[in-house]
Backbone bond lengths (Angstrom), bond angles and torsions (degrees), N, CA, C in turn:
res aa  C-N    CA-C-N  psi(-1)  N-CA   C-N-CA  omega(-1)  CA-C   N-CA-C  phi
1 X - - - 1.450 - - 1.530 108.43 -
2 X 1.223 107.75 134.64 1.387 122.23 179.24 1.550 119.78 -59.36
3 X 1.450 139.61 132.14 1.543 137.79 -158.32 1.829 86.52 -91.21
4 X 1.317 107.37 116.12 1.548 115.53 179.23 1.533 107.69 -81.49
5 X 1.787 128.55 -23.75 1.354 101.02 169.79 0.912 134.63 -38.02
6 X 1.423 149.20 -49.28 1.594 148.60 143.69 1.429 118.32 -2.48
7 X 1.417 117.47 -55.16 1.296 135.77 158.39 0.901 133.64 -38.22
8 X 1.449 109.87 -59.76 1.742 119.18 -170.15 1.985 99.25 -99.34
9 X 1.199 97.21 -2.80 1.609 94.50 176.31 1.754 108.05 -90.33
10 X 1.463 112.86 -24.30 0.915 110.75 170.75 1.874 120.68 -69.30
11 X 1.461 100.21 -52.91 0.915 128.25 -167.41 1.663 112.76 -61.19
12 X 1.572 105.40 -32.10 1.608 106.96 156.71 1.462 119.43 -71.35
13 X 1.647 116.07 -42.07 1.431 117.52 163.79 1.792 114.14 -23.88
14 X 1.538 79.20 -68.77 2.035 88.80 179.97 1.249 137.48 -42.66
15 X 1.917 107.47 -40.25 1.254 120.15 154.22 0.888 145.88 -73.10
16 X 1.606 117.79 -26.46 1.629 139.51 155.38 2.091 97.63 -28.00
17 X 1.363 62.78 -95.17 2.052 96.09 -170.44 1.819 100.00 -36.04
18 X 1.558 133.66 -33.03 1.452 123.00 157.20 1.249 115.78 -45.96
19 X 1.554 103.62 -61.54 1.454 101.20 -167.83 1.497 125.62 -62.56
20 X 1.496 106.13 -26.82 1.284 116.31 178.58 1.752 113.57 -76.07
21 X 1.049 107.14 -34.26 2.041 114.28 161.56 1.461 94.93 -44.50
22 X 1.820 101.33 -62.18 1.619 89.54 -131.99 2.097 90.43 -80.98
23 X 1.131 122.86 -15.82 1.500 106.14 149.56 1.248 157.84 -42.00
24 X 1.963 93.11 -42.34 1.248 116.34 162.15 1.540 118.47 -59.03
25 X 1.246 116.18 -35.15 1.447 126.35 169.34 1.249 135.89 -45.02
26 X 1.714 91.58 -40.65 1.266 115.59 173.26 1.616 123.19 -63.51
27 X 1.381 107.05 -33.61 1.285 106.80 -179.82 1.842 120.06 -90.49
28 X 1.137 86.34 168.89 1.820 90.28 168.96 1.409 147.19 -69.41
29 X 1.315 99.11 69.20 1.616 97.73 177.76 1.537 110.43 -139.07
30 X 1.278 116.68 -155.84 1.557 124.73 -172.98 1.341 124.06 -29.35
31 X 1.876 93.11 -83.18 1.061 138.74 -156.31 1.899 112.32 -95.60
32 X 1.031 116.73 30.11 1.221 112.26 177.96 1.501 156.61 -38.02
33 X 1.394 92.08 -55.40 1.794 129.09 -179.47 1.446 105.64 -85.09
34 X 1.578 122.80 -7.06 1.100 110.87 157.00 0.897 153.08 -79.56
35 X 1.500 96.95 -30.16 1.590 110.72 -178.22 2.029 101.91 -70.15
36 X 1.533 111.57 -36.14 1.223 105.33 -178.75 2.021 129.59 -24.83
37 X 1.117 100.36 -51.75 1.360 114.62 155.58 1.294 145.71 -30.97
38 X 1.573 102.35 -64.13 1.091 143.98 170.16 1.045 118.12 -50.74
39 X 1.682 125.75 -78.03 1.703 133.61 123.23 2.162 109.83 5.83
40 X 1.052 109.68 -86.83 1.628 111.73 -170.52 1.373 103.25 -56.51
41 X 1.741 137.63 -34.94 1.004 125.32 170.56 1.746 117.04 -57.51
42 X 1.331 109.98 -46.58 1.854 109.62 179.28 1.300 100.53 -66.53
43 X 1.594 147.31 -20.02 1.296 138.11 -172.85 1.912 87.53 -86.90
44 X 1.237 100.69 -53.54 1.787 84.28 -172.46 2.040 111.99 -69.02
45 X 0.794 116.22 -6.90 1.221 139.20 178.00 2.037 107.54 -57.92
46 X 1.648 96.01 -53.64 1.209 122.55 -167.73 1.989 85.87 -63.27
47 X 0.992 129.81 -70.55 1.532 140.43 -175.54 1.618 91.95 -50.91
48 X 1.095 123.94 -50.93 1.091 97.05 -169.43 1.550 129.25 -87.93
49 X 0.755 113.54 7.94 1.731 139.18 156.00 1.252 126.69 -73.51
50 X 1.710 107.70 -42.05 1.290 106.40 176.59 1.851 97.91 -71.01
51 X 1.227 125.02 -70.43 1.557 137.84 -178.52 1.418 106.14 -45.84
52 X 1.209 116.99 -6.62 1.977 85.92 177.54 1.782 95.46 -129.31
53 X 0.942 90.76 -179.43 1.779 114.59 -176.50 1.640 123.87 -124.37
54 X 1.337 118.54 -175.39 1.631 111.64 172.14 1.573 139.89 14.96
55 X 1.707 117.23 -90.01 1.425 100.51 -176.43 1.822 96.76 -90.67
56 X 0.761 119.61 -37.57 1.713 131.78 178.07 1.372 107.91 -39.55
57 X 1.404 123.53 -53.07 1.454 127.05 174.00 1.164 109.85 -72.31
58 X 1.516 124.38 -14.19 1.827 111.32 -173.51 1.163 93.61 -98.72
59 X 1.621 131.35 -25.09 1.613 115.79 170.79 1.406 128.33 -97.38
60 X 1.750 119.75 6.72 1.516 131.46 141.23 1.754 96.07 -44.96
61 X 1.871 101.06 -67.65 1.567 103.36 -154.70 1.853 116.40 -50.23
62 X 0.970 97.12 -33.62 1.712 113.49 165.85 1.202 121.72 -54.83
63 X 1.386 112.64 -56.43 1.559 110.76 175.06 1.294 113.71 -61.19
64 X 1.620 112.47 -55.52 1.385 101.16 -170.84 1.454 111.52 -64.51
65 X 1.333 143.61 -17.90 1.444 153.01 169.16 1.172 113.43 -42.97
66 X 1.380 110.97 -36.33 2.116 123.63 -148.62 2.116 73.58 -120.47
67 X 0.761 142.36 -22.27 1.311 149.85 162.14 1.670 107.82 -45.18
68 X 1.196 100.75 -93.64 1.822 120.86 164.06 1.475 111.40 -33.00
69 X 1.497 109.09 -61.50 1.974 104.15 168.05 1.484 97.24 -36.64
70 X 1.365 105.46 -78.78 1.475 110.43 -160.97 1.666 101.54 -33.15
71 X 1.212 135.71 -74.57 1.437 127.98 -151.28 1.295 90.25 -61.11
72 X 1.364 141.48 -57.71 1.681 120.04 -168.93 1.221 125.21 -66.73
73 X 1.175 106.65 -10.50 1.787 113.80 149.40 1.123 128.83 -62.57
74 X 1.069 140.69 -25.20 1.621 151.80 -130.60 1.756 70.60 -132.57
75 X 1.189 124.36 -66.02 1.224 108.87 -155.00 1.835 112.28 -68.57
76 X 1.253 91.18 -50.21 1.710 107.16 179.00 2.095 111.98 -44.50
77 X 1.168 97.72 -29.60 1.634 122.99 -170.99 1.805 104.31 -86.38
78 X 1.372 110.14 -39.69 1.452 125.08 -159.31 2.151 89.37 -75.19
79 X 1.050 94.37 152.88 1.660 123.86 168.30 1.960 101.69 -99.17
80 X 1.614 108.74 127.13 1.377 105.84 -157.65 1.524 117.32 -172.36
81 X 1.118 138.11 -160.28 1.610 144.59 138.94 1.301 89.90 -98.08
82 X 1.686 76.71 164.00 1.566 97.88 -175.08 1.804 109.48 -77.00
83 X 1.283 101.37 -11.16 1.511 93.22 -161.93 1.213 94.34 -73.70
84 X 1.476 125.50 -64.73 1.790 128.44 -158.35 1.830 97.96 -54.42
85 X 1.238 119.63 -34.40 1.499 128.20 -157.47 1.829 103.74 -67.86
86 X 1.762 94.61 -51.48 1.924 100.64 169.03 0.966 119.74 -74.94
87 X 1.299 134.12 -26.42 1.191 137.52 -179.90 2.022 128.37 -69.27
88 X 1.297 92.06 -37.85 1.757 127.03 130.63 1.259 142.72 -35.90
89 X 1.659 107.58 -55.74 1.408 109.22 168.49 1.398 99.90 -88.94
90 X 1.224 137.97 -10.90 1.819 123.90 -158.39 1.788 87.80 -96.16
91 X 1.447 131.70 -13.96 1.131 130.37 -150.72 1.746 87.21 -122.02
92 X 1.231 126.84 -12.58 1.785 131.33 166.58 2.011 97.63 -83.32
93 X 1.230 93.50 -39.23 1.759 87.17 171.41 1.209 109.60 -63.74
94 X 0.963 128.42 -70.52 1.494 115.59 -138.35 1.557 90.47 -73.73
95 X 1.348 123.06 -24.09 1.468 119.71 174.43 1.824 104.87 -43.28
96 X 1.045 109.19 -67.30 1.800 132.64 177.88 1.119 96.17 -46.48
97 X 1.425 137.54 -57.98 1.310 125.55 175.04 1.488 147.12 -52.83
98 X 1.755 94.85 -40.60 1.593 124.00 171.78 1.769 98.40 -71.28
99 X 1.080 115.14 -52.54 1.900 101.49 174.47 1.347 110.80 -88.35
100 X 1.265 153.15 8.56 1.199 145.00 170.24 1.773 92.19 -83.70
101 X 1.501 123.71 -56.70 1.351 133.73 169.29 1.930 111.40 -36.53
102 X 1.500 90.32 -32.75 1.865 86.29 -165.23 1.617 101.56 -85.69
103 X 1.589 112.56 -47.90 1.641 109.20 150.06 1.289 136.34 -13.12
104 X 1.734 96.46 -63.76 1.774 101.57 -174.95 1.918 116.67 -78.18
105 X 1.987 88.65 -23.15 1.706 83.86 -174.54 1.080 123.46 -141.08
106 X 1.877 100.12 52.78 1.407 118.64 173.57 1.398 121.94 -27.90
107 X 1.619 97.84 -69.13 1.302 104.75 -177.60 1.218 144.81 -83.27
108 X 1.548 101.39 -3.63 1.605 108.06 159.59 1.695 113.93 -83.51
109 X 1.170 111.96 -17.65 1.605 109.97 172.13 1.361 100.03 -45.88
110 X 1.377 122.13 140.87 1.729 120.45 139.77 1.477 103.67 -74.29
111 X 1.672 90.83 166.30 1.530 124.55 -155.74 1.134 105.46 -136.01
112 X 1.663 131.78 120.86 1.105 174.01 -53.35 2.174 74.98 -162.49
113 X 1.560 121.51 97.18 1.758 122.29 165.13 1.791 92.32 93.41
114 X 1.272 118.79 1.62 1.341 108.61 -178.76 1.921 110.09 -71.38
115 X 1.147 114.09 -7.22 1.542 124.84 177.86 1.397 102.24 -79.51
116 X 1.366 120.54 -35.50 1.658 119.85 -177.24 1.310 103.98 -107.11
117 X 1.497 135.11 36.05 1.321 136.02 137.40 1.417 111.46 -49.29
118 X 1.787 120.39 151.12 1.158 119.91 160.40 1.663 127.27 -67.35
119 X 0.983 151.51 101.82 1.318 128.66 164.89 1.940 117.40 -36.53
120 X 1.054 118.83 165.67 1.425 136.57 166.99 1.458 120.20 -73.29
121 X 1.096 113.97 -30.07 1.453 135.63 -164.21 1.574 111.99 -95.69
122 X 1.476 115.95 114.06 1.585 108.77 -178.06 1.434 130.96 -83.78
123 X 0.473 95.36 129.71 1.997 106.35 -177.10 1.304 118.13 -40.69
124 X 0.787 134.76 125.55 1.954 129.25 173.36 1.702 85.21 -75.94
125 X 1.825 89.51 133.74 1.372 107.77 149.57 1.332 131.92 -84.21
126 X 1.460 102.43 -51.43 1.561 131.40 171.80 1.834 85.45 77.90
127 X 1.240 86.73 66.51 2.364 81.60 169.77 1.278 104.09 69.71
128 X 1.234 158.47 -23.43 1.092 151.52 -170.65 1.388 114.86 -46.45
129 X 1.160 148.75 99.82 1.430 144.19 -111.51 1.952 76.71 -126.50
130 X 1.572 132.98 -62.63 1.644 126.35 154.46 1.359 117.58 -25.66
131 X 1.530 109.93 -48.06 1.716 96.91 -168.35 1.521 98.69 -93.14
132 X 1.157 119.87 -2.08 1.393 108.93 168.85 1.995 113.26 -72.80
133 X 1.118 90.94 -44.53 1.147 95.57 175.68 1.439 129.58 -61.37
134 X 1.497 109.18 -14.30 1.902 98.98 -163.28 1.784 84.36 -102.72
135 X 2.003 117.66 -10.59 1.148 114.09 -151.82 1.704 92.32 -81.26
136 X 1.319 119.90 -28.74 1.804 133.78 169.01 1.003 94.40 -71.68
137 X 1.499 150.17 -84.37 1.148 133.85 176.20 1.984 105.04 -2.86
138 X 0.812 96.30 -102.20 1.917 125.03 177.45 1.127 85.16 -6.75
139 X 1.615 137.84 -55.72 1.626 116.77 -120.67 1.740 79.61 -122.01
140 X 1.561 121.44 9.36 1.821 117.28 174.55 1.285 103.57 93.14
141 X 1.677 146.97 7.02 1.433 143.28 170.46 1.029 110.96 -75.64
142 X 1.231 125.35 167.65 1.173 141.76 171.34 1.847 102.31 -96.72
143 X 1.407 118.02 106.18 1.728 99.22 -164.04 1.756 93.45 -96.02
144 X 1.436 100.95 13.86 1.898 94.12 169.47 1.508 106.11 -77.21
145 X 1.320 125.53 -30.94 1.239 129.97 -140.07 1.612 107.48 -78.00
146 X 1.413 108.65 127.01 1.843 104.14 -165.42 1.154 110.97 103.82
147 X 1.158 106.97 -37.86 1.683 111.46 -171.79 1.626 121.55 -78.01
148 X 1.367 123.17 135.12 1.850 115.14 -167.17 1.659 90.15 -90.47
């Protein structure tokens, strides 16, 4: 079984850096209503990381990357206090960080049913006349077939 800290370290990254957008939003400055977006994309981001795999997860990790730029741009660019403005860029990082991470370690992430993959390798029945049956089942036979 695959070590999911990687996972859930990312996956807090993702939520961090939302909440911190969608805070920044909250307060009074420029650029507000933008980050709103921005924010719901790294929360849908999070789902979509868990559900996809290989090239799909390295171009989630991209978007949300060029995502996170984007909000610390908006903020770094925006006229403001400093609070909503850092609070903004520290929450465009960890965005950049959580998909720069999903980029580099697509494939060591686990994947959302990857436990109920088939293995390659067949099972000893030893006669088990049930486990023969669910083992045709498994492999697309019909395990009635032959049988009175």
């Amino acid at each position: 079984m695959p070590d999911r800290r990687p996972l859930w370290t990312v996956v807090g990254g993702l939520l961090l850096g939302s909440v911190a957008l969608w805070g920044s939003s909250r307060l009074d400055w420029e650029r507000p209503g933008a980050l709103v977006p921005l924010a719901l994309l790294a929360l849908a981001g999070i789902a979509g990381l868990i559900a996809t795999a290989g090239l799909a997860r390295r171009v989630l990790g991209a978007v949300l990357a060029l995502a996170g730029l984007a909000a610390a741009w908006l903020a770094v660019a925006a006229d403001g206090g400093f609070a909503p403005r850092g609070l903004a860029v520290a929450g465009g990082l960890l965005i950049v960080t959580g998909g720069v991470l999903v980029v580099r370690h697509a494939a060591d992430l686990p994947r959302l049913g990857a436990r109920y993959q088939a293995s390659n390798a067949k099972p000893s029945t030893d006669g088990d006349p049930d486990a023969d049956l669910w083992r045709a089942l498994s492999e697309g036979r019909d395990p009635t077939e032959g049988r009175s």
